[in-house]
MIDOSE-1310 file (N, C-alpha, C; in nm, 2 decimals, decimal comma, always signed):
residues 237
xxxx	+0,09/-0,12/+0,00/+0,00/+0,00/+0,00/+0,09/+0,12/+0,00; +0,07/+0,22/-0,09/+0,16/+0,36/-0,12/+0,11/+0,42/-0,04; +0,20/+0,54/-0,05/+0,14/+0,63/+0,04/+0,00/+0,71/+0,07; +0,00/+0,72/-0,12/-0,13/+0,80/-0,13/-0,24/+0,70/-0,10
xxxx	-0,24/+0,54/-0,11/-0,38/+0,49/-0,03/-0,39/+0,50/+0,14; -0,28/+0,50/+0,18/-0,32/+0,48/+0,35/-0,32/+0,65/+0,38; -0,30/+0,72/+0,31/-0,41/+0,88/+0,30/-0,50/+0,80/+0,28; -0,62/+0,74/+0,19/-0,71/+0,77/+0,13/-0,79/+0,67/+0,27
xxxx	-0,74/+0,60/+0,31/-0,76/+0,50/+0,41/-0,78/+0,56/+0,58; -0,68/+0,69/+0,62/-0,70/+0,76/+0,69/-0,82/+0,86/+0,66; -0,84/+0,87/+0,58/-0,98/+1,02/+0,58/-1,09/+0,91/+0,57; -1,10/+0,80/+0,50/-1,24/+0,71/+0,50/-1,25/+0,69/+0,63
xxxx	-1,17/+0,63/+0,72/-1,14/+0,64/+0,86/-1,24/+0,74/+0,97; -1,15/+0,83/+0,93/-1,19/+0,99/+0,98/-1,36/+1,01/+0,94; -1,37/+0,95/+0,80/-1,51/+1,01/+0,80/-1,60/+0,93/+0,85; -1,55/+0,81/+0,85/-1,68/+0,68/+0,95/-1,70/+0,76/+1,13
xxxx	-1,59/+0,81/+1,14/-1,55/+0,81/+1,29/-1,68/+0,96/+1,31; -1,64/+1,05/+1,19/-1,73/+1,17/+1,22/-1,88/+1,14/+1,19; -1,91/+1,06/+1,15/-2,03/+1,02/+1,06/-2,06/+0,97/+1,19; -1,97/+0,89/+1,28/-2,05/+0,78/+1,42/-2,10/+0,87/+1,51
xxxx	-2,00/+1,02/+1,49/-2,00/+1,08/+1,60/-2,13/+1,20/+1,57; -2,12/+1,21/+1,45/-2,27/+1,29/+1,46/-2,41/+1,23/+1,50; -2,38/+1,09/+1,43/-2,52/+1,04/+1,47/-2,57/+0,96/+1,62; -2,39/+1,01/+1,71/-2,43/+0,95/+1,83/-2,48/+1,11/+1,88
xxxx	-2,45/+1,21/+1,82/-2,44/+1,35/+1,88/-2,67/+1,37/+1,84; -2,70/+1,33/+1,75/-2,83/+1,34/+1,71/-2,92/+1,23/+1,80; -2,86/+1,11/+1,81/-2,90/+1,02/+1,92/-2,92/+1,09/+2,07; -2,78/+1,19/+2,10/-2,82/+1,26/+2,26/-2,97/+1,33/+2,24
xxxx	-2,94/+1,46/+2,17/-3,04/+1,50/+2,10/-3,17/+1,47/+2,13; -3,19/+1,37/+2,07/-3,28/+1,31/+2,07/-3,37/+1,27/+2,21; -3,25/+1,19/+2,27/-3,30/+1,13/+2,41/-3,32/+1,26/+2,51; -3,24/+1,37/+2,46/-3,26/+1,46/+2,55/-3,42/+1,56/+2,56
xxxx	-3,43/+1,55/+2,41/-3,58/+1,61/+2,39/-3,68/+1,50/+2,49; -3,64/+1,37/+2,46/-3,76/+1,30/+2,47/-3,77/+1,29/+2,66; -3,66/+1,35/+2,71/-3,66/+1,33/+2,85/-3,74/+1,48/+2,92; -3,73/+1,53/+2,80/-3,81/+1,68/+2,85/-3,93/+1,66/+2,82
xxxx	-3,97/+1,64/+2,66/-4,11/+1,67/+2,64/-4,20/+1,49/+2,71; -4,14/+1,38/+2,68/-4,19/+1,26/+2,74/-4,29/+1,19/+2,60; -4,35/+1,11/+2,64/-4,46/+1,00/+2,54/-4,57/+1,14/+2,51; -4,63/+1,10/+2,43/-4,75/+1,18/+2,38/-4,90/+1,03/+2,37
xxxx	-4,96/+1,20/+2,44/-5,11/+1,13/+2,48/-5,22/+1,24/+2,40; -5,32/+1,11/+2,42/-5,46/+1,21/+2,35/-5,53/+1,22/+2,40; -5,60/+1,41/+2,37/-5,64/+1,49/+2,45/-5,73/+1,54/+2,34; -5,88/+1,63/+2,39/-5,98/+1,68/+2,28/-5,99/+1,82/+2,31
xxxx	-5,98/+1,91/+2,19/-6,05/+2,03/+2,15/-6,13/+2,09/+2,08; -6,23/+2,16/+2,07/-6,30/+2,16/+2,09/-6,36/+2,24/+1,94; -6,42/+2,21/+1,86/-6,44/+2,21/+1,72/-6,53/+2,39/+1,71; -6,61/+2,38/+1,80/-6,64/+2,54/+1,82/-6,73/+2,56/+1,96
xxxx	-6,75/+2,69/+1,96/-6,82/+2,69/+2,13/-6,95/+2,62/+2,16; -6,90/+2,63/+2,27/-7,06/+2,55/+2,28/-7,12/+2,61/+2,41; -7,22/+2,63/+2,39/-7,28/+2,72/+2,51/-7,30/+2,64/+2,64; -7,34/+2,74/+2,75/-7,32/+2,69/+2,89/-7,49/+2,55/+2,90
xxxx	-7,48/+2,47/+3,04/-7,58/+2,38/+3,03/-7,63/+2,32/+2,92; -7,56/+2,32/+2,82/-7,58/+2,22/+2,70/-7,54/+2,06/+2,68; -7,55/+1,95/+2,66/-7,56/+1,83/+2,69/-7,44/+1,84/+2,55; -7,32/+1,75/+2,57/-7,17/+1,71/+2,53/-7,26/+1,59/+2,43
xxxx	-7,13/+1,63/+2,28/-7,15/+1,47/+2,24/-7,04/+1,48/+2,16; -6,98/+1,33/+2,12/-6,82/+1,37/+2,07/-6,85/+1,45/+1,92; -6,92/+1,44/+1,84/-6,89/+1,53/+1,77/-6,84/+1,70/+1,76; -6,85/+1,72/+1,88/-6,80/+1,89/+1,89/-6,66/+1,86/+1,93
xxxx	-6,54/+1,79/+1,93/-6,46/+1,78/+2,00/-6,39/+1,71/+1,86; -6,25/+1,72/+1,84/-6,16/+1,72/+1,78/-6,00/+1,64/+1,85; -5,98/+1,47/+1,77/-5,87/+1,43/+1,90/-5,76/+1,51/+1,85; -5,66/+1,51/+1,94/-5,50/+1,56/+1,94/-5,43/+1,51/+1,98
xxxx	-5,29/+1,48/+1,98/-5,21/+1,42/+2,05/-5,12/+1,58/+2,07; -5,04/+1,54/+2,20/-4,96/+1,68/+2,25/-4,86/+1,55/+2,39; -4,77/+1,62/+2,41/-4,71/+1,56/+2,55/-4,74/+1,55/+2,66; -4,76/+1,44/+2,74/-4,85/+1,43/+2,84/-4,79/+1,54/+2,94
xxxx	-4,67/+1,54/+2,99/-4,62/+1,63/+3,10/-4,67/+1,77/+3,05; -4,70/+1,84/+2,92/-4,78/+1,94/+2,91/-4,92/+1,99/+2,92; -5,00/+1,84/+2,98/-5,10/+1,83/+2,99/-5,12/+1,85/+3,13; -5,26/+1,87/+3,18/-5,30/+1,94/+3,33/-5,39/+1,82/+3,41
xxxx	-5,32/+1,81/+3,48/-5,42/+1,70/+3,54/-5,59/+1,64/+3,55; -5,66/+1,73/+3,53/-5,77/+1,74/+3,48/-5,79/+1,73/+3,35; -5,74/+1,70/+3,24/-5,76/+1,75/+3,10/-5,82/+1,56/+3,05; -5,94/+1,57/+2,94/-5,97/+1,51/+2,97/-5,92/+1,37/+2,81
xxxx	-5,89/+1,23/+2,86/-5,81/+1,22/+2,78/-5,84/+1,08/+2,71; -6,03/+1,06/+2,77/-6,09/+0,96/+2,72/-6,23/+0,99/+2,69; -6,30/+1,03/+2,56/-6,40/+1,12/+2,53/-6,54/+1,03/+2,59; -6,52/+0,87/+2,65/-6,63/+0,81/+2,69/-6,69/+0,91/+2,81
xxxx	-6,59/+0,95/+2,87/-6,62/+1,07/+2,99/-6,73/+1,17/+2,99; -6,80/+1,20/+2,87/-6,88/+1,33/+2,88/-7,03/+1,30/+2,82; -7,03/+1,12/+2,85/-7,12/+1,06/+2,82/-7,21/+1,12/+2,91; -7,33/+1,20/+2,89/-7,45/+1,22/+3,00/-7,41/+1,34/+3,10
xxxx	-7,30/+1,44/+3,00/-7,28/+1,58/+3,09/-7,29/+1,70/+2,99; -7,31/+1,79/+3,10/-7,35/+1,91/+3,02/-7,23/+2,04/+3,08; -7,18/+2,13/+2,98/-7,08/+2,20/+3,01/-7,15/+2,29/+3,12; -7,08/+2,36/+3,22/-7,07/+2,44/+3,32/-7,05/+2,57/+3,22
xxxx	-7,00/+2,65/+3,22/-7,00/+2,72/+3,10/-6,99/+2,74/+3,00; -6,96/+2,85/+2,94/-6,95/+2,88/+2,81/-6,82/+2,78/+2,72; -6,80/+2,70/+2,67/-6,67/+2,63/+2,64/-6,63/+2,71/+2,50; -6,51/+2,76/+2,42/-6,48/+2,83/+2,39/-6,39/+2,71/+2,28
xxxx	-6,40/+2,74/+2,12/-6,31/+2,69/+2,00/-6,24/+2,70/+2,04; -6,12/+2,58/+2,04/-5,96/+2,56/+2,02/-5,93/+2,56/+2,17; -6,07/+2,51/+2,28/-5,96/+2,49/+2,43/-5,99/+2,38/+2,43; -5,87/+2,32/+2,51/-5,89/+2,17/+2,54/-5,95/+2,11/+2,63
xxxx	-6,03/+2,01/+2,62/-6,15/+1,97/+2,71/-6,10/+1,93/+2,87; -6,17/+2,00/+2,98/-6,12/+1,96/+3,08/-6,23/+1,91/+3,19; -6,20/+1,83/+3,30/-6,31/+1,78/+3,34/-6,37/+1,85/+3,44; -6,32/+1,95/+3,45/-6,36/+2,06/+3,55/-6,46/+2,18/+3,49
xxxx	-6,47/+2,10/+3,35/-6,52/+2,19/+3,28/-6,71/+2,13/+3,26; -6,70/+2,04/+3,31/-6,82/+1,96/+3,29/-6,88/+1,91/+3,42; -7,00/+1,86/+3,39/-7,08/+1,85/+3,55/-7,16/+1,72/+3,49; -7,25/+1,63/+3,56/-7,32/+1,53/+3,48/-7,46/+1,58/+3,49
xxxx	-7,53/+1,55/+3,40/-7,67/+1,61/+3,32/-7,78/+1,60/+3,47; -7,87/+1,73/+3,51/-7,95/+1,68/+3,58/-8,05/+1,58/+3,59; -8,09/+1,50/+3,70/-8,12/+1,39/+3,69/-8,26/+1,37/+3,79; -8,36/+1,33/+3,72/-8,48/+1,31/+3,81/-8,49/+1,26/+3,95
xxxx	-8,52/+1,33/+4,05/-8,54/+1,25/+4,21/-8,67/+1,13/+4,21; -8,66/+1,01/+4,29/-8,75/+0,96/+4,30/-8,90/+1,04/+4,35; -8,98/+0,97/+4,26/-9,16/+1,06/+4,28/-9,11/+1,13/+4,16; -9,05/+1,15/+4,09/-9,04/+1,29/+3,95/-9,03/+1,24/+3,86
xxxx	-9,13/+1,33/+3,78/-9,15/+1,34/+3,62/-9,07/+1,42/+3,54; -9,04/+1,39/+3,41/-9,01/+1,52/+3,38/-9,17/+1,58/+3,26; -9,14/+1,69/+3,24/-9,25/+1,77/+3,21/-9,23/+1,90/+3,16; -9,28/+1,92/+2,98/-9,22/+2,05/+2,94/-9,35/+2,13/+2,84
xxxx	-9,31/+2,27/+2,86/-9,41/+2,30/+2,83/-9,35/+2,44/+2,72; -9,39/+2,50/+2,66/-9,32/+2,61/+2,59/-9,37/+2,75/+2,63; -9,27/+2,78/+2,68/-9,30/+2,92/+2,73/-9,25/+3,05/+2,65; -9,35/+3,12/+2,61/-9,31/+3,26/+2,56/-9,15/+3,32/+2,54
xxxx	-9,07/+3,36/+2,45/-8,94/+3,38/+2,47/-8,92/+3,53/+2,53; -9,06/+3,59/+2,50/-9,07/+3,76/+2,53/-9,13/+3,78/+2,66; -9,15/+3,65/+2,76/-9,23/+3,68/+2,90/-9,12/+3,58/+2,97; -9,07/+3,50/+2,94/-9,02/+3,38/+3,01/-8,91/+3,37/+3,04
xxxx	-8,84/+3,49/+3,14/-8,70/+3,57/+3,18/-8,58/+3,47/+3,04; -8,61/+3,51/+2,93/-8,52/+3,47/+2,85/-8,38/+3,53/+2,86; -8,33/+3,39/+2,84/-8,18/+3,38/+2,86/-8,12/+3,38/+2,97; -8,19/+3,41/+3,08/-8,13/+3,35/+3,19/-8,17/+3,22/+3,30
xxxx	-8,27/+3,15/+3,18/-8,28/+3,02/+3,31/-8,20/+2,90/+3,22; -8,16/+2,81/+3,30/-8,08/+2,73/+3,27/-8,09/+2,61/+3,30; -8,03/+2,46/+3,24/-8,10/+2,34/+3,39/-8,02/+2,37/+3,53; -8,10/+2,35/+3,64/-8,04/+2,36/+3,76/-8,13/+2,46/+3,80
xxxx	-8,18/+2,57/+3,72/-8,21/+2,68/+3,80/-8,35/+2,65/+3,83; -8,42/+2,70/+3,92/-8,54/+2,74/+4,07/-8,63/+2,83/+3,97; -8,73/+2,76/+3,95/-8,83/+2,93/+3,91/-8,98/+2,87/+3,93; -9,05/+3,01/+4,00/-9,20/+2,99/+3,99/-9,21/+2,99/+3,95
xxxx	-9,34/+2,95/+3,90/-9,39/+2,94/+3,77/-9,55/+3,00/+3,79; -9,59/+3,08/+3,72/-9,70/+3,16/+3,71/-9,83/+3,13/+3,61; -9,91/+3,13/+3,64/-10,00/+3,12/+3,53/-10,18/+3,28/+3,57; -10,17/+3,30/+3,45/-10,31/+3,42/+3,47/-10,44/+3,36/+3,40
xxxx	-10,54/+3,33/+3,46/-10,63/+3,29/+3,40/-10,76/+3,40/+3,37; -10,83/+3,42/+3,27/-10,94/+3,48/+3,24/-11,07/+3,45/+3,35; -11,14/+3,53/+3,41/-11,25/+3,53/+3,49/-11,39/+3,47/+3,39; -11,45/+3,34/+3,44/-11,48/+3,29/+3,35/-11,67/+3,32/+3,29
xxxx	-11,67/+3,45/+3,38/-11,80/+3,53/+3,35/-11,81/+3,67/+3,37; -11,87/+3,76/+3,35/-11,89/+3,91/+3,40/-11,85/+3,93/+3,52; -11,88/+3,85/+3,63/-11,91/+3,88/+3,73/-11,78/+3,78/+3,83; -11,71/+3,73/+3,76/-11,52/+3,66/+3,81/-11,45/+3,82/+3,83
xxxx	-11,32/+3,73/+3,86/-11,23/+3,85/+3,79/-11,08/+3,74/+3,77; -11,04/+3,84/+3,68/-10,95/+3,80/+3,61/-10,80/+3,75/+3,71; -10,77/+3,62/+3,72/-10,66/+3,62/+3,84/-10,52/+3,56/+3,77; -10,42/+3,56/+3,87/-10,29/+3,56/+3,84/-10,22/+3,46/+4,00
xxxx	-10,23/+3,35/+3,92/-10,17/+3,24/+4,07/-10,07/+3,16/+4,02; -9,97/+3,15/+4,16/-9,84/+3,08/+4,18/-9,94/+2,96/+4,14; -9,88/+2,84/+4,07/-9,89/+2,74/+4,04/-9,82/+2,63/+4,06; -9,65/+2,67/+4,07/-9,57/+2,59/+4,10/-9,47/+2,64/+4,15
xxxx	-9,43/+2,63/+4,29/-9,31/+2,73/+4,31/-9,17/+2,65/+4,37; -9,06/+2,69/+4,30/-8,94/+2,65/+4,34/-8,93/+2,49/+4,26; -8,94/+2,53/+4,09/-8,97/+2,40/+4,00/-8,80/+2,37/+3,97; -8,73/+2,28/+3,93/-8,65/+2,26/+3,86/-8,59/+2,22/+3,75
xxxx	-8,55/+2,35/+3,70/-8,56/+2,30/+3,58/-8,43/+2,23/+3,52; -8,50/+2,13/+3,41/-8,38/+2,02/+3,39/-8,31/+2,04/+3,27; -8,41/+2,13/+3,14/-8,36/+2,12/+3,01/-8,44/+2,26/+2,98; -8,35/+2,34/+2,90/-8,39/+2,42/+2,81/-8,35/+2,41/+2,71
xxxx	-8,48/+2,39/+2,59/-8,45/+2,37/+2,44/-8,39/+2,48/+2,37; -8,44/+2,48/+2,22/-8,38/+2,58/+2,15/-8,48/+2,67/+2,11; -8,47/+2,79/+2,08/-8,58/+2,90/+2,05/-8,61/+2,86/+1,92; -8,77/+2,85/+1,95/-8,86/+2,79/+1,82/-8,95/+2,91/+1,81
xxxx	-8,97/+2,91/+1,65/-9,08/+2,97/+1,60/-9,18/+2,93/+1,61; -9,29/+3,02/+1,67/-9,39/+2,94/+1,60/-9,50/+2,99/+1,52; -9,59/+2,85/+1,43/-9,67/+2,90/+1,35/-9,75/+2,96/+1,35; -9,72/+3,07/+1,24/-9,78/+3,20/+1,21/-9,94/+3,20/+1,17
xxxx	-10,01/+3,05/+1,19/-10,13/+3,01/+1,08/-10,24/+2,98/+1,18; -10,16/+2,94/+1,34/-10,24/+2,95/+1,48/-10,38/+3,03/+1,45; -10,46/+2,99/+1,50/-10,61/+2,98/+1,53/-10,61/+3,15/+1,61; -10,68/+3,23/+1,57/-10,68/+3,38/+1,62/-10,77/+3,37/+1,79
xxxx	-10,80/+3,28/+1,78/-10,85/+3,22/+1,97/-10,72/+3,15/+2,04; -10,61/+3,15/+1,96/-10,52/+3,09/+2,05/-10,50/+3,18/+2,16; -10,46/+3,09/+2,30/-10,44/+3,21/+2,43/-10,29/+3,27/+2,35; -10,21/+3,22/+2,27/-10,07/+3,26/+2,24/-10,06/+3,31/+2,10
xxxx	-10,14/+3,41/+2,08/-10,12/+3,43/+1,96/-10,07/+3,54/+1,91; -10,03/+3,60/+2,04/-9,92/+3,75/+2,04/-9,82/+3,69/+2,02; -9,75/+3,58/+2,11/-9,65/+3,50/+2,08/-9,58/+3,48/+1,95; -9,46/+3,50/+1,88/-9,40/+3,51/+1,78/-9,33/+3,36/+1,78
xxxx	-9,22/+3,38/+1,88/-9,16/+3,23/+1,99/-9,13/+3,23/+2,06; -9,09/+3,10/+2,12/-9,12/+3,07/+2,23/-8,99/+2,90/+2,25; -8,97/+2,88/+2,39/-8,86/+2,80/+2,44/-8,92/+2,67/+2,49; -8,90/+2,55/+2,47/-8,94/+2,45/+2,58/-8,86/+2,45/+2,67
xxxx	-8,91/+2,42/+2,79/-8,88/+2,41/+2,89/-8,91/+2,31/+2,97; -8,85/+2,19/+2,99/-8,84/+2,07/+3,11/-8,80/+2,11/+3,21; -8,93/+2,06/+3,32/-8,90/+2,06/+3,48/-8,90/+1,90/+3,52; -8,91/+1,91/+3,70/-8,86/+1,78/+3,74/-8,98/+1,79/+3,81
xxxx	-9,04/+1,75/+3,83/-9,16/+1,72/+3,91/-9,27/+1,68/+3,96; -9,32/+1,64/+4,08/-9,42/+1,58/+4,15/-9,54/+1,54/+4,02; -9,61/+1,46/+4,09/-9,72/+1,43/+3,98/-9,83/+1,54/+4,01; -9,83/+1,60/+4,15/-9,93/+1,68/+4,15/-9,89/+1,83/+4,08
xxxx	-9,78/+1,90/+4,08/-9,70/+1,97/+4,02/-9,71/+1,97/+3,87; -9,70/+1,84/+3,83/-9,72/+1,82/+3,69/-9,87/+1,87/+3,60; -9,95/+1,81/+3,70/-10,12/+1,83/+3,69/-10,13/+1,96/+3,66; -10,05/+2,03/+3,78/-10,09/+2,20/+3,79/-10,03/+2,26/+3,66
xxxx	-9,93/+2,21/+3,61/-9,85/+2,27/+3,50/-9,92/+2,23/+3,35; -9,99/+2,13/+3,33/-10,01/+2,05/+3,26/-10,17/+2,15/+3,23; -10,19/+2,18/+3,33/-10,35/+2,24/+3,34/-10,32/+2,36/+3,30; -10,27/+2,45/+3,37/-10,22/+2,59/+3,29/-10,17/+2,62/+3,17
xxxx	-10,11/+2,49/+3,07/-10,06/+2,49/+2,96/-10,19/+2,47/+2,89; -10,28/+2,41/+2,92/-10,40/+2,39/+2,83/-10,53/+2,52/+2,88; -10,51/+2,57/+2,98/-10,64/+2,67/+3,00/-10,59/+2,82/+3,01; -10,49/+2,84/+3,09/-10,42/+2,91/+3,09/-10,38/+3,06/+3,02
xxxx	-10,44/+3,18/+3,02/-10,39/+3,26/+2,95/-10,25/+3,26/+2,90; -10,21/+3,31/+3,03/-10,08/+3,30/+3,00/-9,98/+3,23/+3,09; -9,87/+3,13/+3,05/-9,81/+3,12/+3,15/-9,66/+3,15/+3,16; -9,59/+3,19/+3,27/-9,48/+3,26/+3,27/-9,41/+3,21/+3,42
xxxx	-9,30/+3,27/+3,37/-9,18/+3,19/+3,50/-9,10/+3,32/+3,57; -9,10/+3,30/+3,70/-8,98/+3,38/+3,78/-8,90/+3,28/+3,82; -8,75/+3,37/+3,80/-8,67/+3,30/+3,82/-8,59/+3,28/+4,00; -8,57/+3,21/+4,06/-8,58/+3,21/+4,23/-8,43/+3,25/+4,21
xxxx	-8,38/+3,31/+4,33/-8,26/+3,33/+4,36/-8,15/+3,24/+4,41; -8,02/+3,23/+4,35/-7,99/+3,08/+4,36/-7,98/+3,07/+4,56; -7,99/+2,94/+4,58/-7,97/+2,90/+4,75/-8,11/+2,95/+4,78; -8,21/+3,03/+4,73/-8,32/+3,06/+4,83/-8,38/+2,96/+4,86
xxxx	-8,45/+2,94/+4,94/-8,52/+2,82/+4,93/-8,70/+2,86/+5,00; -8,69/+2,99/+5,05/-8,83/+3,09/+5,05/-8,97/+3,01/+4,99; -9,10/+3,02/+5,09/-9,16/+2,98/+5,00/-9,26/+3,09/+4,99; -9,36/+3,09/+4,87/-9,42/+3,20/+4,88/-9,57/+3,19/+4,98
xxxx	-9,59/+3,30/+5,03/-9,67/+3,30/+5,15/-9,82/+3,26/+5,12; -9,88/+3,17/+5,14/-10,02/+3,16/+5,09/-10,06/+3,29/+5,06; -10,09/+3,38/+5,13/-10,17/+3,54/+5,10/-10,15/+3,57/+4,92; -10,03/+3,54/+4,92/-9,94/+3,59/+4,80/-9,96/+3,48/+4,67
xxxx	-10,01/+3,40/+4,66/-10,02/+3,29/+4,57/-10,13/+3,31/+4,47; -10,24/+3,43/+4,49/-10,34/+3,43/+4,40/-10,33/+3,59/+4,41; -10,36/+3,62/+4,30/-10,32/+3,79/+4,31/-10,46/+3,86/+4,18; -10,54/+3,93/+4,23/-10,63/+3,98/+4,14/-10,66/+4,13/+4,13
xxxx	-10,69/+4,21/+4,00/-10,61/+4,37/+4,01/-10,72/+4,47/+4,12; -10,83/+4,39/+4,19/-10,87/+4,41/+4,29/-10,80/+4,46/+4,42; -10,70/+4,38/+4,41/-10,62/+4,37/+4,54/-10,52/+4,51/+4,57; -10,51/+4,59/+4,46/-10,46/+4,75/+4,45/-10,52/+4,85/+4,47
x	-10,70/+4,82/+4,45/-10,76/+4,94/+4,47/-10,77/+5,01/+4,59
């Protein structure tokens, strides 16, 4: 072997040796990222908002994979989870689903019905009842001769409500004797309630001028005073 091959013999050498040493230097690298960032797990975000007390289903939710150690202990990382829950608030496009962000769907007490009825969107504290929330429920009935008078009675007080639907129109072709026919639309609304409760609610939706909701204050638990339960515009003069 001449001289000029054991040159050519030293740099092939040299270049195995740099070639080992880079790819042991990309190997650190490597282990070094993966000791920081760790395995990658999947986690859901959220495809667009979704409004508060609304019932979860996987289609609003988008999987992702991200690094677990970046992830928050609560974050939620198996979408069977939101089977039968409804968000706590407002949930917001592109956050990641967390379990603190969810509550499970309210649920009927033994003796309870549920029972829904559609209430006016322009009398029926729209937009702020919710499931969970307390509300009396009112009904005004027509005096049923000359000689009645026209009254306004608690019907159901401190109801709960379990579901509120979506604002429906309604038809414009209604009978000119309907009691609702000022009504443009109007909301259903599911409560939880007694069979006798039900009756009362059930009866005011069918005779009922009009029926309407107050909303109770959260924690009150007040009841309203008999005196106060039937109100007629007698009672001012």
């Amino acid at each position: 072997m001449n001289s000029r091959q054991r040159r050519g013999v030293i740099l092939l050498v040299l270049s195995v040796l740099c070639a080992l040493g880079a790819f042991a230097g990309v190997l650190s690298v490597i282990r070094d990222v993966n000791s920081k960032v760790g395995p990658e797990v999947t986690a859901y975000r959220l495809k667009s908002d979704i409004p508060p007390y609304k019932e979860l289903s996987a289609d609003q939710f988008e999987r992702i994979s991200m690094p677990e150690r970046w992830l928050s202990s609560t974050a939620v990382t198996d979408l069977s989870r939101i089977r039968g829950k409804i968000a706590v608030t407002k949930l917001e496009k592109g956050s990641l689903l967390q379990a603190d962000m969810i509550v499970d769907k309210p649920r009927l007490a033994a003796g309870q019905q549920e029972i829904a009825i559609m209430i006016d969107a322009s009398t029926g504290v729209a937009g702020k009842i919710d499931p969970g929330s307390r509300v009396n429920i009112y009904a005004t009935f027509k005096a049923q001769n000359d000689k009645g008078r026209d009254q306004s009675k608690v019907i159901v007080e401190n109801a709960r409500v379990i579901d509120v639907g979506k604002l429906t129109a309604l038809d414009p072709a209604q009978s000119s004797s309907d009691r609702r026919n000022s009504a443009t639309q109007a909301v259903p609304i599911t409560f939880a309630l007694g069979t006798a409760d039900a009756q009362r609610v059930a009866y005011a939706e069918s005779f009922a001028e009009h029926v309407r909701l107050a909303l109770v204050a959260g924690g009150s638990d007040t009841s309203v005073a008999p005196g106060d339960r039937t109100y007629t515009l007698d009672e001012d003069k």
